[in-house]
C-alpha positions in Angstrom: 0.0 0.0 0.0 2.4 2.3 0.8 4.9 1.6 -2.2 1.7 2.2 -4.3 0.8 5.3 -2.9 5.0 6.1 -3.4 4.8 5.6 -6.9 1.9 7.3 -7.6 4.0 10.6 -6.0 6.7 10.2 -8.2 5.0 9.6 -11.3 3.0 13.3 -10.2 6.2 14.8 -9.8 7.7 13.6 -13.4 4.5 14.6 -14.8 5.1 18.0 -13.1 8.6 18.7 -13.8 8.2 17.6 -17.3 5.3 20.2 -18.0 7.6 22.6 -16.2 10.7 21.6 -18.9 8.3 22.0 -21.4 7.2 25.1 -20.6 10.6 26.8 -20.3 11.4 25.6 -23.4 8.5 27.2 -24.8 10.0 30.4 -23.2 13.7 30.1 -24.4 11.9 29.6 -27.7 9.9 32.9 -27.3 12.8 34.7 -25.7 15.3 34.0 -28.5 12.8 34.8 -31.4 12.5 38.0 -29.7 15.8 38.2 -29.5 16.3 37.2 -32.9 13.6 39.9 -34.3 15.4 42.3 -32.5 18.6 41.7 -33.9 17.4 41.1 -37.4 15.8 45.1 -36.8 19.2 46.6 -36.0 20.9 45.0 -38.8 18.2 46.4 -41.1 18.4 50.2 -39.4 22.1 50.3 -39.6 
């Protein structure tokens, strides 16, 4: 019973922390797009 209820945590947990990976990789993506924009802007100006 109680190993059950152990590996029912766990499994939550990897659930959790993959969403989590997932989502900051969804932010780097976003960030460095920005970035990216940004960059491709200045080269343009100059």
């Amino acid at each position: 019973m109680r190993n059950m209820k152990f590996e029912r945590y766990s499994n939550l947990r990897i659930k959790f922390i993959k969403v989590k990976f997932r989502m900051l990789n969804k932010l780097k993506i976003k960030e460095s797009d920005l970035f990216d924009s940004i960059f491709v802007g200045f080269k343009k100006s100059n």
